[in-house]
C-alpha positions in Angstrom: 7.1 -2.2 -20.2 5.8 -3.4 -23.6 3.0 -5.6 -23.2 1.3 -6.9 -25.9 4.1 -5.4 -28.9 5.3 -8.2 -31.0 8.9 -8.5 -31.8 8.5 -9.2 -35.7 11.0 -6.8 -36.9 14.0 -7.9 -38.5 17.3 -6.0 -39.5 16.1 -5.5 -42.8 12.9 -3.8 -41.7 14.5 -1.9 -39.4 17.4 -0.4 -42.6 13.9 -0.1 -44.3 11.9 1.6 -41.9 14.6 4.4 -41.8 15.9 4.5 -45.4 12.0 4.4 -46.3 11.6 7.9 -44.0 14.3 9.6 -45.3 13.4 9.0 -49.0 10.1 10.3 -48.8 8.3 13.5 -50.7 12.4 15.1 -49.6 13.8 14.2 -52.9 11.1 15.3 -54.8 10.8 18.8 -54.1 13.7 19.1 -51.5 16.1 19.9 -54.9 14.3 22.6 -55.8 13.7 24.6 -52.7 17.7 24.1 -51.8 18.3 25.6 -55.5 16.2 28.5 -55.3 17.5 29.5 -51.7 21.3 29.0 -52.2 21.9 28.3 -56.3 24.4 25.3 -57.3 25.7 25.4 -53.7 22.7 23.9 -52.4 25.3 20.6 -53.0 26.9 22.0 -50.2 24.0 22.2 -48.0 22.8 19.0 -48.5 26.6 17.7 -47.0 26.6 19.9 -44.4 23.0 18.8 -43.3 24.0 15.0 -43.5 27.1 15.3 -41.5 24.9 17.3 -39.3 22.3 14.6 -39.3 25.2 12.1 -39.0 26.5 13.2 -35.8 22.8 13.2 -34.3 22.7 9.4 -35.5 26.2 8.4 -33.6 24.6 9.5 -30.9 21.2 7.3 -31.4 23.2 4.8 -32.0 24.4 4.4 -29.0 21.5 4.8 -27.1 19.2 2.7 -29.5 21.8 0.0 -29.1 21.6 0.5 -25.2 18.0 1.3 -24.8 16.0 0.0 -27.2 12.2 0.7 -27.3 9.7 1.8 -28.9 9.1 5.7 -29.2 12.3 5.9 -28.0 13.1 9.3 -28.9 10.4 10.2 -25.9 11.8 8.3 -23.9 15.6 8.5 -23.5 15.0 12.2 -21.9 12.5 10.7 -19.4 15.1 8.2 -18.4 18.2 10.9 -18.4 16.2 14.2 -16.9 12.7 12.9 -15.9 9.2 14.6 -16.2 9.5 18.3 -17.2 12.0 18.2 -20.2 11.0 15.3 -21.1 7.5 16.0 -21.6 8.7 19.6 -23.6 10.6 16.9 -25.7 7.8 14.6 -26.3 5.4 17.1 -27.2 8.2 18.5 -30.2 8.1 15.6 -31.2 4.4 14.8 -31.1 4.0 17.9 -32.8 6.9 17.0 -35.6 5.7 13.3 -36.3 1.9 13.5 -36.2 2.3 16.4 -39.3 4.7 13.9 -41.4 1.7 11.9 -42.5 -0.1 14.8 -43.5 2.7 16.6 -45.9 3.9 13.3 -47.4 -0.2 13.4 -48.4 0.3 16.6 -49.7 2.8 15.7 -51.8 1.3 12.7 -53.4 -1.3 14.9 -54.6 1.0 17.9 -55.8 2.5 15.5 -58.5 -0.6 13.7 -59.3 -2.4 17.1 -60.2 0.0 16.3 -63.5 -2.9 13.6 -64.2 -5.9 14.8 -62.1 -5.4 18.8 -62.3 -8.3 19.6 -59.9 -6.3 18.3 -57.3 -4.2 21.5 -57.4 -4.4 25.3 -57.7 -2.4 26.1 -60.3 -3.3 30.3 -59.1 -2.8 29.7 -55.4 0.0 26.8 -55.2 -2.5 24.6 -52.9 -4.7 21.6 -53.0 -8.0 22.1 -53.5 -10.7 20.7 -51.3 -11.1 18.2 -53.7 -7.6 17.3 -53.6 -7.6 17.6 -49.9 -10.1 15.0 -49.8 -7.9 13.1 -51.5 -5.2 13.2 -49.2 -6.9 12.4 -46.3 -8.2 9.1 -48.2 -4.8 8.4 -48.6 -3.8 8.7 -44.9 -6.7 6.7 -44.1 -4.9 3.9 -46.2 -1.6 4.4 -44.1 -3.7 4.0 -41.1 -5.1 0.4 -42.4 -1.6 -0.9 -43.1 -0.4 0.2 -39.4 -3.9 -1.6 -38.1 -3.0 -5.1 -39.3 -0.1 -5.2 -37.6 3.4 -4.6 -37.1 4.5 -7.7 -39.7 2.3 -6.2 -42.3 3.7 -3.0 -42.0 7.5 -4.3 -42.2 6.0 -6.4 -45.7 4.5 -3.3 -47.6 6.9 -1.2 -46.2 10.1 -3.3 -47.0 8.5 -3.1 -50.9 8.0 -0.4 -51.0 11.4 1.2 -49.8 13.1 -1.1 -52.6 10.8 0.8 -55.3 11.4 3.9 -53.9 15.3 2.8 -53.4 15.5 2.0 -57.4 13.7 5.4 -58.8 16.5 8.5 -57.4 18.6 5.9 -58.1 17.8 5.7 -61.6 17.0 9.3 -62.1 20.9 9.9 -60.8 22.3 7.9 -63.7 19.7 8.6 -66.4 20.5 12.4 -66.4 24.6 11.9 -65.6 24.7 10.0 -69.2 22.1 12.8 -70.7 23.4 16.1 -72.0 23.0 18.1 -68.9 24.1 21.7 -68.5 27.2 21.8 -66.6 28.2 25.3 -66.7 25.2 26.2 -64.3 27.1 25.0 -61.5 28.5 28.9 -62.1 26.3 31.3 -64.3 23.4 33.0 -62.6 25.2 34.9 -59.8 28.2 32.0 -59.8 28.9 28.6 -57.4 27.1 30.4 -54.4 24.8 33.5 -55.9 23.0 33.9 -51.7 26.8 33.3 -50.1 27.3 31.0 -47.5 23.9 32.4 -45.6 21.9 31.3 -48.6 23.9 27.7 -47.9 22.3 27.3 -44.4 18.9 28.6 -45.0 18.4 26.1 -47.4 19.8 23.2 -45.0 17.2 24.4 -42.4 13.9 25.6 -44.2 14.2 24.0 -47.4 14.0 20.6 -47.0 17.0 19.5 -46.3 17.0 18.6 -42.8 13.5 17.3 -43.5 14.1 14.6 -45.4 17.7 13.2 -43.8 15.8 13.0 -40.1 13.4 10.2 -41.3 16.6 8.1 -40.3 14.5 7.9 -37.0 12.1 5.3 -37.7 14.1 2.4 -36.5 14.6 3.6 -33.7 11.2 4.5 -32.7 10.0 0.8 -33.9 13.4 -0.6 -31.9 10.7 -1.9 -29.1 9.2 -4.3 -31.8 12.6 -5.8 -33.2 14.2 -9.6 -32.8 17.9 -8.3 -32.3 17.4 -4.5 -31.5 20.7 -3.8 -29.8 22.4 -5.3 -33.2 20.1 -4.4 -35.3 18.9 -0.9 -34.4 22.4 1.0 -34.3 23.2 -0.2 -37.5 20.2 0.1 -39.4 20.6 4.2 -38.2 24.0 4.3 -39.6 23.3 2.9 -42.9 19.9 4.4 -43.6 21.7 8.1 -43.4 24.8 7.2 -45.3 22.8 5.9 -48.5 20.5 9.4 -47.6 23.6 11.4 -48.0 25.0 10.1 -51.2 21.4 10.2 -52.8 20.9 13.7 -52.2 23.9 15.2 -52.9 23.6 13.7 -56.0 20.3 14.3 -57.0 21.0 17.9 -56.1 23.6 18.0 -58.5 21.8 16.6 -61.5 18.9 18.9 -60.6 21.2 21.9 -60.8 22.7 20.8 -64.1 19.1 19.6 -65.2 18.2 23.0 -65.5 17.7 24.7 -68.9 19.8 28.1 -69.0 17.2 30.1 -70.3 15.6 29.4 -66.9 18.1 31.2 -65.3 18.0 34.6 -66.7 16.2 36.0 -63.8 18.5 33.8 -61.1 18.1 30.6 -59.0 15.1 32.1 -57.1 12.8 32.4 -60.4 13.3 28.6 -60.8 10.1 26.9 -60.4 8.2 23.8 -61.1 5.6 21.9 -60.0 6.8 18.3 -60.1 11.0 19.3 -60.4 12.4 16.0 -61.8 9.6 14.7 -64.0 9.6 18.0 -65.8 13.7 18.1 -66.0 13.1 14.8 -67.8 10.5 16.2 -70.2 13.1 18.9 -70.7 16.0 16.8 -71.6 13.7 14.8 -73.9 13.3 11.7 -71.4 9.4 11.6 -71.3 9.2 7.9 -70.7 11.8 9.1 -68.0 9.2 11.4 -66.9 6.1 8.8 -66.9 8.6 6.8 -64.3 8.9 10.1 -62.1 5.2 11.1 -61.9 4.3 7.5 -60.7 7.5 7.1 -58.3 6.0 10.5 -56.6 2.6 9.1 -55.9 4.6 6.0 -54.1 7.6 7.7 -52.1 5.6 10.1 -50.3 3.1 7.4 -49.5 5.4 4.9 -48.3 7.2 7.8 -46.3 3.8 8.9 -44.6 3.3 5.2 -43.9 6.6 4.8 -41.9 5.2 8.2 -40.1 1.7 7.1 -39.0 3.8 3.9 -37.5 6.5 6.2 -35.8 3.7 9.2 -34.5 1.7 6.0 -32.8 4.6 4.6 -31.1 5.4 8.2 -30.1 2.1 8.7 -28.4 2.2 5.4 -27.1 5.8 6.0 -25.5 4.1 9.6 -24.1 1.2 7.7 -22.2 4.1 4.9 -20.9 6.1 8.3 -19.6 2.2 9.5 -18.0 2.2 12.7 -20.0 -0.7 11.4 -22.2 -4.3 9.1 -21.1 -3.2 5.6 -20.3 -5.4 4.4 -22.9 -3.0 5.6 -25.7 -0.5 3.2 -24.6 -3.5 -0.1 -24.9 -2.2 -2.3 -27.3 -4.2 -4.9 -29.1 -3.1 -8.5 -28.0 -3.7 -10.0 -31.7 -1.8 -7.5 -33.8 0.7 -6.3 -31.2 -0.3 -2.4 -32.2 -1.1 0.2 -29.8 -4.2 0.8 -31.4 -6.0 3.9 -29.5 -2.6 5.2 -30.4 -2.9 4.1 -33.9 -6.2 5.9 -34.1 -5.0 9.0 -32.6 -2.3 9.6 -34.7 -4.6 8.9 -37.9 -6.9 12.0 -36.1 -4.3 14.3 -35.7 -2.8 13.7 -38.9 -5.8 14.9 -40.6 -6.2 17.6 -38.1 -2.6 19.2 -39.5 -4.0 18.5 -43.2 -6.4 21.2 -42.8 -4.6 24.7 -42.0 -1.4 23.5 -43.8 -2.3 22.5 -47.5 1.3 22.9 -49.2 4.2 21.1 -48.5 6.5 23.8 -48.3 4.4 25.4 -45.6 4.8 22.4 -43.1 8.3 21.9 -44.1 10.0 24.1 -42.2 7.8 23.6 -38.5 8.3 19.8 -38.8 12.1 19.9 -39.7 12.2 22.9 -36.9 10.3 20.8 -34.2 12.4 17.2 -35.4 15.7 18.9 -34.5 14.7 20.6 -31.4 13.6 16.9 -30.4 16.8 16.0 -31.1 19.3 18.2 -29.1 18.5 16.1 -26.0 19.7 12.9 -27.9 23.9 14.3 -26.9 22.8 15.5 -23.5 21.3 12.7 -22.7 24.0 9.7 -23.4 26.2 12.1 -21.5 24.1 11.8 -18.6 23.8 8.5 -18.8 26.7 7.6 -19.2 27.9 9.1 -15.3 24.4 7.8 -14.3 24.5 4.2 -16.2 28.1 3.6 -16.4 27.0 -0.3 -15.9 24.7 -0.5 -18.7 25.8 -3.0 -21.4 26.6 -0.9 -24.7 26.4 -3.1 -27.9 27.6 0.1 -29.8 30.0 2.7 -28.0 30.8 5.8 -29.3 34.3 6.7 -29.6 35.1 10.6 -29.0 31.4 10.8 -27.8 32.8 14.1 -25.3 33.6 15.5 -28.6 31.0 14.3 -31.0 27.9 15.1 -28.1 29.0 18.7 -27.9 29.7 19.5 -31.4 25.9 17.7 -32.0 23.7 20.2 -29.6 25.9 23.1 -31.2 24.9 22.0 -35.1 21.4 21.5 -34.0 21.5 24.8 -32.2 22.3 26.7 -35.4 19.8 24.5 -37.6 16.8 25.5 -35.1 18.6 29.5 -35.6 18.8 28.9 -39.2 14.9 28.1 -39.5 14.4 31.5 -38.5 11.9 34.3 -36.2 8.8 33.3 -38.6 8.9 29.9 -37.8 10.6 29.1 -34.3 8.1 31.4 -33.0 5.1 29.4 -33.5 7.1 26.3 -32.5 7.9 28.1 -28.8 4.3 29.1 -29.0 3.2 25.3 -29.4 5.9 24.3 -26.9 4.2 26.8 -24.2 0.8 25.6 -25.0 1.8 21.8 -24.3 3.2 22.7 -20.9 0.3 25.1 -19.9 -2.0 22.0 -20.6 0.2 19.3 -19.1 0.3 21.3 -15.8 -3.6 21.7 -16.1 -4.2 18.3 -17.0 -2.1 17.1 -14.4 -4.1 19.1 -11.5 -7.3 17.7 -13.3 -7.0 14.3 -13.7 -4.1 13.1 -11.5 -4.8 9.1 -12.0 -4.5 9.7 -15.5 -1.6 12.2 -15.8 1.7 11.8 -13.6 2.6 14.6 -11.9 6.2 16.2 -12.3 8.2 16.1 -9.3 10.6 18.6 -8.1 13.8 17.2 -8.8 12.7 16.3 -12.7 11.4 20.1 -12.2 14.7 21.4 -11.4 16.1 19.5 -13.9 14.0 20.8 -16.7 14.9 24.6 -15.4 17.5 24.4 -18.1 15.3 23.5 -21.4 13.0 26.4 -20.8 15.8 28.6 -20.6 17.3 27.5 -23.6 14.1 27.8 -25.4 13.8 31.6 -24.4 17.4 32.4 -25.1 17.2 30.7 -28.6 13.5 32.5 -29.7 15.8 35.8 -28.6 18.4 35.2 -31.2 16.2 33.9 -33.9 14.3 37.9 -33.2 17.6 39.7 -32.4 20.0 37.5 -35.5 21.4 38.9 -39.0 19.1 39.3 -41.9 21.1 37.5 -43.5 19.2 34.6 -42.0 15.8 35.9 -42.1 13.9 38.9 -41.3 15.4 39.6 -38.1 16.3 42.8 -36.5 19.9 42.2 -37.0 20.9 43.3 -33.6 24.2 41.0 -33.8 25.5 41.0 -37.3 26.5 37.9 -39.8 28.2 35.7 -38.9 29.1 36.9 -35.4 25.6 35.9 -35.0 26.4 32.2 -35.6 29.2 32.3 -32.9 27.5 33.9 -30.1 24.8 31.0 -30.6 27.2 27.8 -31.2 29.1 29.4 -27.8 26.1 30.2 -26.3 24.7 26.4 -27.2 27.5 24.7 -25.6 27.5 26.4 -22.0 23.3 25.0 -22.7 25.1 21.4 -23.2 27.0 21.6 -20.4 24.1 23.0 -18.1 21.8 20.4 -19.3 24.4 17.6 -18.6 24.6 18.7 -14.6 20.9 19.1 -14.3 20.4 15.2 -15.8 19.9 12.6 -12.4 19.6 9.0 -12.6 16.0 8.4 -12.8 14.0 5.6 -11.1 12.9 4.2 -14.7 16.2 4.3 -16.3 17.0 1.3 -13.5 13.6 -0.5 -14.5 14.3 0.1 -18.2 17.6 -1.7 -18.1 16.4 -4.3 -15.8 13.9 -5.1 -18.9 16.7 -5.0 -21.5 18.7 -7.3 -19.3 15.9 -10.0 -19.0 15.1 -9.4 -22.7 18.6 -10.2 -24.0 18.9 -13.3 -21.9 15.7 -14.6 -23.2 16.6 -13.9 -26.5 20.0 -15.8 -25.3 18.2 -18.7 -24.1 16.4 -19.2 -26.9 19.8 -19.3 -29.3 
């Protein structure tokens, strides 16, 4: 099932991988965005988005600990559902991961326009082409860490996450002992100027969600680890604890970093172009601010080089599943990488570079698509645990009939949350993947499986719920958006959470036990006594 992928990975690569994604280009700008959308209770968004995110990890957990492979997320609703949603799921998340790469880029060179200015139009808030250039010489370096192989990757990237670890760190405590401006937390419209709608805006569109779901990355490398069912639910758990604690506080500093006279025109007028470094230049702490500026050029890049890694073990998962060419799923036999994969991913990363040159702009679609790819996680385990009930389960979720539920309902809202503007063109992408896996499938049969009619039937439900969802992100308050308001806030967010869970439940019944969900855990089984064996 994974030929050729070399089990190098470690449980400290693993906490790496994921703490690495989730403190990425996030922290850098994510603080701002939050502030200008919901004021000093952006604090509050960035704890209800990590419980959110929390609850999605339980879940993982679980099935990372019971399943563990590599572009897992792909496969879980393959194993649970079969073809039809699970191909809508791995094409969210193609499009989600393969974009990562390309706004971490981005971001790089939006804070090292501070040194190199023609990186960045000052007038337009873009890169330039020069500083697109840039970027995509940058992702080219992501993809020649990720070609050497996956011990490589785990060296540079373990590095690298301690550096990154040690900077929002530092910046937390730097500006607590500095004289920072506590009584923003209620001038400028008070606590909560945009009201509790401004709150979950900025959880879903402002980077929020964004940065916490880079908790992902062990499990899409869980394939490649020495202890995965140890090592992987673990290494989830952590990662998005020390993500919540971060953010929360770096939110708060940010808020209190601000100078008052910045205010006069409210939290929306708020803007800078590298946050942090210029709060430090504000509060007198230009060494402070040196630190920052260099700190940005190496968290997004390590971030996007986590994402190149996850987005090839992605594709190579959707070409194991026979949604994608075979070939994608070749994996070179001296560096244990699924190098047409690899190359692929490096492609399509500069391919989303192009018509997206901010980071903001991306934001949004990839946070949109992540947690969409997500949902299934709770349906899913469900599933599988009526159609598995044998498996062996290193990590078992207690209260998971309570937890699963309440999961697909938080993600529900987030995806509502992000709003007509965006949801839109992620249905739009969604239809265009199934149009051309149906065509593809006719075309070239010995390359792409054909659904079947049960995993048809099953997938009856997804579509459904992608339909009823683009409806009331149109139809919802605009309160949330620019909607047409049809059901007012916040009965709005009701009809969706209730109208969410009769989804979960639906999804739940449609879910069979597969054919390779018994070949998956055969493999697990053999894998964990050879791993005994050699103890």
């Amino acid at each position: 099932m994974h030929t050729g992928l070399k089990k190098d990975l470690s449980f400290l690569d693993l906490t790496m991988a994921s703490v690495g994604g989730i403190i990425g280009s996030g922290w850098l700008f994510g603080a701002l965005y939050a502030a200008q959308d919901a004021g000093p209770a952006s604090i509050v968004s960035w704890i209800i988005g990590g419980i959110a995110v929390l609850f999605i990890g339980l879940v993982y957990s679980e099935l990372g600990g019971m399943l563990p492979e590599s572009g897992s997320i792909v496969r879980y609703p393959h194993y649970s559902h079969g073809h039809v949603t699970s191909f809508i799921m791995g094409w969210a998340a193609w499009i989600a991961y393969s974009s990562v790469p390309a706004v971490e880029a981005e971001g790089v060179m939006q804070y090292a326009s501070h040194w190199f200015p023609q990186l960045w139009n000052s007038h337009t808030n873009l890169l330039t082409g020069f500083g697109l250039t840039c970027a995509a010489i940058l992702m080219f370096g992501f993809f020649l860490v990720n070609y050497f192989g996956v011990r490589y990757f785990a060296k540079v990237n373990t590095t690298i996450t301690f550096v990154k670890f040690i900077m929002p760190t530092l910046t937390i405590i730097i500006f607590l002992f500095t004289g920072l401006h506590w009584g923003n937390l209620t001038s400028a419209g008070g606590f909560a100027p945009e009201g509790s709608s401004g709150i979950l805006v900025a959880v879903a569109t402002s980077g929020v969600v964004f940065a916490y779901l880079g908790f992902r990355q062990a499990l899409d490398l869980a394939g490649e680890a020495r202890n995965p069912q140890r090592d992987v639910p673990l290494a989830l758990l952590i990662s998005i604890v020390v993500g919540v604690v971060l953010y929360v506080l770096l939110q708060l500093v940010f808020v209190a970093g601000v100078s008052p006279s910045a205010l006069s025109h409210g939290w929306p007028s708020v803007s800078f172009n590298a946050p942090f470094a210029q709060l430090a230049v504000s509060l007198n702490l230009g060494w402070m601010a040196v630190l920052l500026y260099a700190d940005a050029i190496i968290s997004p890049a390590g971030t996007g080089n986590v994402y190149i890694a996850s987005t090839t073990r992605v594709l190579y998962a959707l070409a194991n599943n026979g949604y994608f060419p075979r070939a994608l799923a070749k994996v070179d036999q001296r560096t244990g990488v699924p190098y047409v994969a690899l190359i692929s991913a490096f492609i399509l990363g500069l391919i989303f570079l192009l018509p997206f040159p901010s980071w903001q702009s991306l934001v949004g679609l990839v946070s949109s698509a992540t947690v969409f790819t997500y949902i299934i996680g709770p349906v899913s385990l469900t599933v599988l645990r009526k159609t598995a009930s044998d498996a062996i389960r290193p990590y078992r979720l207690a209260g998971a009939s309570i937890i699963s539920p309440l999961a697909f309902v938080i993600g529900s809202l987030i995806i509502y949350w992000t709003g007509w503007a965006i949801d839109s063109k992620l249905l739009i992408a969604l239809l265009i993947g199934i149009i051309l896996y149906g065509i593809f499938s006719l075309l070239l049969p010995s390359e792409i499986e054909r659904p079947s009619g049960q995993s048809f039937k099953s997938g009856i439900w997804l579509i459904l719920y992608l339909l009823v969802m683009l409806f009331f992100s149109y139809a919802g308050s605009t309160k949330l958006g620019e909607l047409k308001n049809w059901i007012a806030y916040p009965w709005d967010m009701v009809i969706v959470a209730m109208t969410s869970l009769v989804f979960f439940y639906v999804g739940v019944q449609s879910g069979y036990r597969t054919k390779d969900v018994e070949e998956a855990l055969e493999a697990v089984e053999q894998s964990r006594q050879e791993r005994t064996a050699l103890l």
